[in-house]
C-alpha positions as CSV (number, residue, x, y, z in Angstrom):
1,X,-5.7,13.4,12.8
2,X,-6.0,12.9,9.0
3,X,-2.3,14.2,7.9
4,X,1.0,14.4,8.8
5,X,4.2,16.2,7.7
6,X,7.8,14.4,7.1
7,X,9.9,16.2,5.9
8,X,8.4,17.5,2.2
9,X,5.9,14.3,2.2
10,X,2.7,15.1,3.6
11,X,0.8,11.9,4.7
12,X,-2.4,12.1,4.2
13,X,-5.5,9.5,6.0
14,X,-8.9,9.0,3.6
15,X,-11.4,6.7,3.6
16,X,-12.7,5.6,0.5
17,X,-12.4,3.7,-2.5
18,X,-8.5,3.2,-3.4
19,X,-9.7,2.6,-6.9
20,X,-10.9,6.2,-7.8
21,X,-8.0,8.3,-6.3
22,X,-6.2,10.4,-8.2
23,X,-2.5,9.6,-7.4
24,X,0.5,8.6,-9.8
25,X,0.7,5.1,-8.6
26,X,-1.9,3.1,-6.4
27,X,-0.5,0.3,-4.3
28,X,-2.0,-3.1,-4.5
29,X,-2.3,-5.6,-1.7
30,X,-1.6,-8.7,-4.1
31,X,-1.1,-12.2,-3.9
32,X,2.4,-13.5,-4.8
33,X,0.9,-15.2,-8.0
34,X,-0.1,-11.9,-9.1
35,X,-3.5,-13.5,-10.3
36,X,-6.5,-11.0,-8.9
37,X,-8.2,-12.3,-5.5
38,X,-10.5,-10.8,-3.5
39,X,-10.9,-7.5,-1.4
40,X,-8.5,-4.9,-2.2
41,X,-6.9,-6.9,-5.2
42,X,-9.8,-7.8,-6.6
43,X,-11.7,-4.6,-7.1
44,X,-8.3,-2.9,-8.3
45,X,-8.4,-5.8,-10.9
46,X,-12.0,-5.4,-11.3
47,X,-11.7,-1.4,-11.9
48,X,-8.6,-1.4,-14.1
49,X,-9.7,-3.8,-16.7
50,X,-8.1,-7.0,-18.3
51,X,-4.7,-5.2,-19.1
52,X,-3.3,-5.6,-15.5
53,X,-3.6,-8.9,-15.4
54,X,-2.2,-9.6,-19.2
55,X,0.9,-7.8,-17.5
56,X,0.7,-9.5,-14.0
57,X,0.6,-12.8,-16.0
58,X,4.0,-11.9,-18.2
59,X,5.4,-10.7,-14.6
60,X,4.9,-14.1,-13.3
61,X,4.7,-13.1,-9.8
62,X,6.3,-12.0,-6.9
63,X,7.8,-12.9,-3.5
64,X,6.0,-11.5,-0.4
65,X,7.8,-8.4,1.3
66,X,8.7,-7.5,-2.6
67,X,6.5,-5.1,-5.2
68,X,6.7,-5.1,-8.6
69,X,4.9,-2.2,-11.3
70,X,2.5,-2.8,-14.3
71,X,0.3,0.4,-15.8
72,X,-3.0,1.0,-14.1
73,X,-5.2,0.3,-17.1
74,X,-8.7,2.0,-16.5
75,X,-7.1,3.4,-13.0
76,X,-7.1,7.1,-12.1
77,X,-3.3,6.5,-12.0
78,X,-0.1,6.3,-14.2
79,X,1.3,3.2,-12.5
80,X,0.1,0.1,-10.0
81,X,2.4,-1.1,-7.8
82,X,1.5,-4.7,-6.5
83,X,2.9,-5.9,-3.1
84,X,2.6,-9.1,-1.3
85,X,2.2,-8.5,2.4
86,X,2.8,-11.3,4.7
87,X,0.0,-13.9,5.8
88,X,-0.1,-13.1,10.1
89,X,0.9,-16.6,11.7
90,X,1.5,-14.4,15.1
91,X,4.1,-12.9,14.3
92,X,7.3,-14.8,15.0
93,X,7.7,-15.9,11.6
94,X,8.9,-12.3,10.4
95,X,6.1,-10.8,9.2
96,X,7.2,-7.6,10.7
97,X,10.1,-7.1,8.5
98,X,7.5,-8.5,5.3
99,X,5.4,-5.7,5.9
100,X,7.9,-3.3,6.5
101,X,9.7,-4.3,3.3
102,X,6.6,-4.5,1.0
103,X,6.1,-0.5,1.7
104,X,9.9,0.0,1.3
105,X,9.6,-1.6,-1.8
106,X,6.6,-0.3,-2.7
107,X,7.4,3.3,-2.2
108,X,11.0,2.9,-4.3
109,X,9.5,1.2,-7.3
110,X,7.1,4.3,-7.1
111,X,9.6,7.1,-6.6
112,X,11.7,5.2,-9.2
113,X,9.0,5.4,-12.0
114,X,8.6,9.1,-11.3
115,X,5.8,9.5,-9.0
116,X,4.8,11.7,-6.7
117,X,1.9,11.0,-5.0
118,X,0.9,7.1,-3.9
119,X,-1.8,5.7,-2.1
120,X,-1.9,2.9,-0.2
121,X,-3.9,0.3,1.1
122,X,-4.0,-1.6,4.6
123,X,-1.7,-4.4,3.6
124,X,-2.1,-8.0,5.3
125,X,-5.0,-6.6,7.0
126,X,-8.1,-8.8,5.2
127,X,-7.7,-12.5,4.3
128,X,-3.8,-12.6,5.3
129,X,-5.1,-11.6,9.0
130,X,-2.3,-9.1,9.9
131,X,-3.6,-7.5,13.3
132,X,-4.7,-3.9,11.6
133,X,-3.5,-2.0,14.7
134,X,0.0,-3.3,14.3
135,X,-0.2,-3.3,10.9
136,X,-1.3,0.3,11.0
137,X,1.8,1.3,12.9
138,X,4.1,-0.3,11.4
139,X,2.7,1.0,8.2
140,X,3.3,4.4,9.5
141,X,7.0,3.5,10.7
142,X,8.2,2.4,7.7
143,X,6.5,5.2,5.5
144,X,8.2,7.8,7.9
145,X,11.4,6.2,7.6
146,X,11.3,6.3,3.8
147,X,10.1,9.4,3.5
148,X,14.2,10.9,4.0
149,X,14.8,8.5,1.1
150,X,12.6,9.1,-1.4
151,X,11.2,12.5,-3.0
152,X,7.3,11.9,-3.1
153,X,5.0,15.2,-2.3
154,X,1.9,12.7,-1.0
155,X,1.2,9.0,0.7
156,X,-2.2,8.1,1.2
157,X,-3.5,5.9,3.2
158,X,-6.8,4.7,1.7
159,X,-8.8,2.6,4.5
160,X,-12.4,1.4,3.5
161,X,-14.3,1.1,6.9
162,X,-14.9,3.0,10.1
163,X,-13.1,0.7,12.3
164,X,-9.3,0.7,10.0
165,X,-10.4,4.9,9.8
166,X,-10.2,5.3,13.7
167,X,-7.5,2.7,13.7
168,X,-5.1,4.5,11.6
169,X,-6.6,7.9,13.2
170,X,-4.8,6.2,16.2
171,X,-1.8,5.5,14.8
172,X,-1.1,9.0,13.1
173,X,-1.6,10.9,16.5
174,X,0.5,8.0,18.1
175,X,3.1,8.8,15.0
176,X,2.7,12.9,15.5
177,X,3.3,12.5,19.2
178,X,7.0,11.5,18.7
C-alpha cells in the first residue's frame, strides 16, 4: 500500500529524494541547534543553499518534539519546516510523545503558513536511532490523528531505502486495517 485516505488528506508513501518533491513545505529532521548535520538535514541544507542556515542561525534553535519554519531557499517548496525528533534511549524517557509531538507540531506550523501538501521524512530514524518500525507507526498515528485538525490535501512520506519503503508499506496496511 502506497496511500491512504483520512478524511480529505490523502497520505501518500514515496521513496525518493525529499529534497526534489514538489510540496508547499518539506519537513526537516533537524538538530535542536538548527546547525545542518548529516543525513536528511544535511542534504536539505546542502540542496537549499546558504539562506536556511542564515535563518536557522537568527532562529537560534529549537527544543526536540517542537518545529519551527524558515523559506526553503533553492527547495522545490514555499516553506521548510525543521523538527527535532527525539534521540531513542529505549524508550522510557518519552520519546514517544517527542515524536508524536514533532509531527503535531510540524503539521500546524505547516497548515498555519498556508500549505497544503507536506512531505515528510522518517524522523529519529538515522543517527538519533529511533526503532524505524515504531517510529513508522507512530508516524502514521499521529498524522492520522491530525489530519481532523488541520486542512492539508497531501502528507508524504518520503523514505530513501528499500528497507524504511517496506517498513512503512507495513505500517500503512497495519493503519488501513483499522
Amino acid at each position: 500500500m502506497t496511500e491512504l485516505r483520512v478524511g480529505n488528506t490523502r497520505l501518500t508513501l514515496v521513496q525518493g529524494d525529499i529534497t526534489v518533491q514538489h510540496v508547499d513545505a518539506i519537513v526537516n529532521a533537524a538538530n535542536a541547534a538548527l546547525q545542518g548535520g548529516g543525513g536528511v538535514d544535511g542534504a536539505i541544507h546542502r540542496a537549499g543553499g546558504p539562506d536556511i542556515m542564515a535563518e536557522c542561525r537568527q532562529i537560534g534553535g529549537c527544543p526536540t518534539g517542537q518545529a519551527v519554519r524558515t523559506t526553503a531557499g533553492r527547495l522545490p517548496a514555499h516553506h521548510l519546516i525543521h523538527t527535532v525528533g527525539p534521540v531513542w534511549s529505549g524508550g522510557s524517557a518519552g520519546e514517544p510523545d517527542l515524536l508524536a509531538s514533532a509531527y503535531r507540531r510540524s503539521l500546524q506550523l505547516a497548515a498555519a503558513h498556508g500549505a497544503r501538501t507536506v512531505a515528510f521524512p522518517s524522523i529519529s530514524t538515522g543517527v538519533y536511532g529511533y526503532p524505524k518500525d515504531l517510529a513508522a507507526d507512530a508516524a502514521l498515528e499521529t498524522v492520522t490523528a491530525a489530519c481532523s485538525q488541520v486542512d492539508l490535501d497531501e502528507v508524504r512520506f518520503v523514505v530513501f531505502g528499500d528497507d524504511d519503503l517496506a517498513i512503512y508499506r507495513q505500517a500503512m496496511r497495519a493503519r488501513a486495517s483499522k
